[in-house]
Residue, then its C-alpha position, 0 to 999 in steps of 0.5 A: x759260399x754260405x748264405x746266411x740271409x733269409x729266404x727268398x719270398x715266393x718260393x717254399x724253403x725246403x729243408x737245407x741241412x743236407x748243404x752242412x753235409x755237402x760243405x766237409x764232401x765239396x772241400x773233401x772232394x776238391x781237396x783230392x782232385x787238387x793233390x792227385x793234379x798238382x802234388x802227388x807225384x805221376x808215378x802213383x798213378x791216381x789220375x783216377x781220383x781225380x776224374x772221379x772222386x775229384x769230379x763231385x766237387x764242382x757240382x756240388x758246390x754249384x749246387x749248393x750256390x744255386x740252393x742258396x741263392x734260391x731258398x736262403x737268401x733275399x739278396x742272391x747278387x750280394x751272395x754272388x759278391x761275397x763269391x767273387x771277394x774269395x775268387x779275387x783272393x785266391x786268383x794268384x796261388x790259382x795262377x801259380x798252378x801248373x797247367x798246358x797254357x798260358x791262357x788267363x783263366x779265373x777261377x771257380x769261385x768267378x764261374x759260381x758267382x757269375x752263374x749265381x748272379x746270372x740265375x738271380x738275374x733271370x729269375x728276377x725277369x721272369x718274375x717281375x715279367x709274370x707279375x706284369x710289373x715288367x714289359x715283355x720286350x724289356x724282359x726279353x732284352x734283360x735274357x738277351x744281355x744276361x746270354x751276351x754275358x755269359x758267352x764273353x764270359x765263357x771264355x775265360x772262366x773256369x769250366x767255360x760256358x757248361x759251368x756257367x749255365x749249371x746253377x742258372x739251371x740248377x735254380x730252375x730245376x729246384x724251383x720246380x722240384x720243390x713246388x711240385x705238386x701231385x697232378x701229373x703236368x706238375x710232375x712232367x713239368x719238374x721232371x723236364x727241368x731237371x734234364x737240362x741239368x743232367x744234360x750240361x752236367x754231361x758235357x763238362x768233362x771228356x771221361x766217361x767216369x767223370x762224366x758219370x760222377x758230374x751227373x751223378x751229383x746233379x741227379x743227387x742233388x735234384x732228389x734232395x729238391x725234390x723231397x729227399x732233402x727233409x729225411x737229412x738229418x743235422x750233422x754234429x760237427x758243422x764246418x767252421x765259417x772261417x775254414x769254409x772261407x779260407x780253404x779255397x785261397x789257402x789250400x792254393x797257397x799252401x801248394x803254390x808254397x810246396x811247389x816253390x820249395x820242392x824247386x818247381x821254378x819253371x812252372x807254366x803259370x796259367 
C-alpha cells in the first residue's frame, strides 16, 4: 500500500518518513489483532489485545493511504487499484476465518481502496469546481453519485461506512493541516477539519478502549499533518516492498493453513 509516484500538484509535500515507521507498527499491529481472534486460544485471555493493541492498525493504514494519495502521488486512483489487486488476493484466506455470519464481507484492502478512490474523486471535483473548469450542478451530482457509492458499498466492506468515510476525511484534514498558516481563521479552519475525523474515528468500535487507541492514532496522525511529521527521523531498516505486498494475503493463508491442520473443519466461513 505504497505509493511511489510523485506528488500530487497543488499541495505542499510534507515530510512522509514517519510512514516508513508507520509500515513495520501497522503489520505489527494487525498481526497481534489477528492471532489474539483467530490462533491463540480463549483460555489465554488476550481478548485485550486486540481491542487495544489490534486497534491501531486500521487507522493507521487509512491514514498512510490517505497521506499518500494526497502528497505522494499524481495518480490517487491507479494507487487505489494497486490496493484492490492485494484485497482480490487475500479474499479467500479472509474468507476462510472464522467469524458470527455467513454474510460476504470484503476485505480491508476493499475498504482502503474504495475510501482512497472516493477521496481522490471529491478532491478532483472540488478542485476542478474552484478553478471553474467544472460547473457547480455537475460537481454536486459528481459528490451525490460518490455518497450513493459509499452507502451501497458500506454494507459489504470491512469496518462499513465509518471505514469508508476515514481516509476521505483524513484527506481533508491533512490538506488543511498541512497548508495551514499562521492567521488565526487558518488555524480554526485546520482544527475544524480534523474533528470529523476524530469523531468517525469514535464510531468504529464498541470498547471504550478501543475506541480510545482508533482516536488516538487519527489524533497521532493529524499532528504529524500538521508539522510533527518534519521532526521524524529516517528509519535504518525500511520494510522490504515485496514483505509490504504480501504480508496481508500471507499471513491470512498461513492461518487459514494453521486452522485446517489443527482440525478446525466446521469453521463458519464469512
Amino acid at each position: 500500500m505504497r505509493a511511489t509516484a510523485s506528488a500530487a500538484p497543488d499541495t505542499v509535500r510534507p515530510a512522509s518518513t514517519w510512514t516508513a515507521w508507520g509500515q513495520w507498527l501497522a503489520l505489527a499491529t494487525m498481526s497481534v489483532d489477528h492471532l489474539t481472534r483467530y490462533v491463540l486460544p480463549g483460555s489465554w485471555q488476550l481478548d485485550w489485545a486486540g481491542s487495544s493493541i489490534g486497534r491501531i492498525a486500521f487507522p493507521l493504514f487509512a491514514a498512510m493511504v490517505a497521506w499518500h494519495g494526497l502528497f505522494n502521488t499524481r495518480n490517487p486512483q491507479r494507487y487505489a487499484r494497486r490496493i484492490l489487486i492485494i484485497g482480490l488476493a487475500a479474499q479467500l484466506p479472509y474468507m476462510m476465518m472464522p467469524r458470527d455470519s455467513d454474510a460476504l464481507i470484503l476485505n480491508v484492502c476493499f475498504t482502503l481502496a474504495a475510501g482512497l478512490a472516493g477521496g481522490a474523486w471529491l478532491r478532483l471535483l472540488a478542485t476542478r469546481q474552484g478553478r471553474g473548469e467544472l460547473a457547480a450542478h455537475w460537481a454536486a451530482l459528481g459528490a451525490a453519485a460518490a455518497l450513493v457509492g459509499w452507502y451501497l458499498l458500506g454494507h459489504w466492506v470491512e469496518y462499513g461506512h465509518n471505514g469508508l468515510l476515514l481516509i476521505p476525511l483524513l484527506m481533508f484534514a491533512m490538506h488543511h493541516l498541512s497548508q495551514a498558516g499562521d492567521s488565526l481563521p487558518e488555524r480554526l479552519l485546520a482544527a475544524a477539519a480534523a474533528v470529523p475525523v476524530l469523531w468517525v474515528a469514535g464510531q468504529m468500535n464498541a470498547s471504550d478502549m478501543a475506541k480510545s487507541f482508533t482516536v488516538a492514532t487519527c489524533l497521532a496522525v493529524l499532528l504529524l499533518a500538521a508539522g510533527a511529521a518534519q521532526r521524524v527521523p529516517q528509519i535504518s531498516r525500511t520494510m522490504p516492498r515485496r514483505l509490504w505486498l504480501a504480508w496481508y494475503p500471507g499471513h491470512f493463508a498461513l492461518i487459514a493453513a494453521w486452522l485446517w491442520v489443527i482440525g478446525a473443519s466446521d469453521w463458519p466461513l464469512g
